[in-house]
N, C-alpha and C positions, 0 to 999 in steps of 0.2 A: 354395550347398549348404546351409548350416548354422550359428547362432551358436555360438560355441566358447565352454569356460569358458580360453580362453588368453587369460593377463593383457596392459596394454600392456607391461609390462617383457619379459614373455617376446618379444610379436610385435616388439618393438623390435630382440632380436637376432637375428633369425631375416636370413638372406640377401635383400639385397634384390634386386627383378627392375627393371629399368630399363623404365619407363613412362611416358607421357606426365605432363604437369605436371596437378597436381589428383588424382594414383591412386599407392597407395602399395600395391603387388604386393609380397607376402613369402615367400619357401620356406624349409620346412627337413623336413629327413626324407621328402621326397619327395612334398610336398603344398603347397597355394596357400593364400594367405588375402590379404582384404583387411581393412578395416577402417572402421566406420561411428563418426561422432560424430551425437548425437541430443539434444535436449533444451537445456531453455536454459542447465545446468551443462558443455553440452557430453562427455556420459558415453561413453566410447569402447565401441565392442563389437567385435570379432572375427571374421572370418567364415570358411569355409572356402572352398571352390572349387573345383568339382568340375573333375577332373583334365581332362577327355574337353573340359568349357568352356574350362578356360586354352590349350587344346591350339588352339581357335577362335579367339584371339586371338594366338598367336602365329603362326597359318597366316595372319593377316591377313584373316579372317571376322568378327569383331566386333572389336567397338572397346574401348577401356580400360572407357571408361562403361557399356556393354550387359553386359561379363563385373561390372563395381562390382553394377550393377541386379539379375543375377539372383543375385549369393552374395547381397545382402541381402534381395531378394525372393522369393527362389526358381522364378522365373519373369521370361522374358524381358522386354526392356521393349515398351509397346505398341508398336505398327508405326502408320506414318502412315494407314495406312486403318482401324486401329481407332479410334487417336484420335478422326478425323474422324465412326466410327460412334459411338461414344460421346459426342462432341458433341453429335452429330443427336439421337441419345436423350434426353436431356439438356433439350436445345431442345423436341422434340417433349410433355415431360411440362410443363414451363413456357416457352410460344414469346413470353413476351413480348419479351425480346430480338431476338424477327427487327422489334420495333417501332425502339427505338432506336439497334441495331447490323445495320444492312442487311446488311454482309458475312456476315452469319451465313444472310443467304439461301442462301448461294450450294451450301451445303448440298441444297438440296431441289431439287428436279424442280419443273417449273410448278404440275404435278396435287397435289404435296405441298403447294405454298405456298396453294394456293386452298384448301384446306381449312383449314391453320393460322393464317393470317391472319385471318380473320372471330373464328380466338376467341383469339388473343393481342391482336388492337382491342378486344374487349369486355373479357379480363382486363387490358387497361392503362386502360380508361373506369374500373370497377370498382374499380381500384387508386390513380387519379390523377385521376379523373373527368371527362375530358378527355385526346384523343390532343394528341403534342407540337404543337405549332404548324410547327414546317415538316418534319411525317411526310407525308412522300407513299407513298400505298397501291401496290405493285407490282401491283395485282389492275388497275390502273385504263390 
């Protein structure tokens, strides 16, 4: 939902919610919060948690992690088909990787790979000036 200005001492004595290991759920006065460490001092920050979310996790709808993800994000975590679109993306803007990580073919349609291969081989000549020695072309 929202970074709070509530200190660790306050969230510390706030009631705890019993949660899986790695999530530390707190209430008090009728509201959720979790809590984020960031940076290499490890600086704690606060969060809230919107009511209507915690209610998704206790119906067994999300998971400890996905309610962590959106009080600190404010939006849910990607889902395994955006990931995988955002990959794609990703690849598509620099496809030299479908050169020396073939799994990352597996992304595309035949008709996508035939077009991206001819210029992630030229961006890895380009780059290394020379394809690896045992790259075999999926085109072939």
């Amino acid at each position: 939902m929202s970074l709070t200005k509530i200190t660790w001492e306050e969230f510390d004595i706030f009631d705890k919610i019993e949660s899986p290991k790695g999530y530390d759920f707190r209430t008090h006065e009728g509201k959720y919060y979790t809590f984020g460490e960031f940076g290499v001092a490890s600086v704690r920050r606060i969060f809230e948690i919107n009511p209507s979310d915690f209610n998704e996790y206790l119906l067994g709808r999300r998971t400890a992690r996905e309610i962590d993800f959106k009080a600190q994000n404010d939006c849910w975590p990607p889902t395994e088909e955006e990931k995988k679109a955002s990959e794609k993306q990703f690849i598509e803007e620099s496809p030299t990787s479908l050169i020396d990580l073939p799994e990352t073919r597996e992304l595309f349609t035949q008709e996508e790979l035939e077009r991206l291969i001819p210029i992630a081989e030229q961006m890895w000549i380009d780059w290394r000036g020379k394809l690896p020695d045992d790259y075999v072309s999926p085109l072939k």
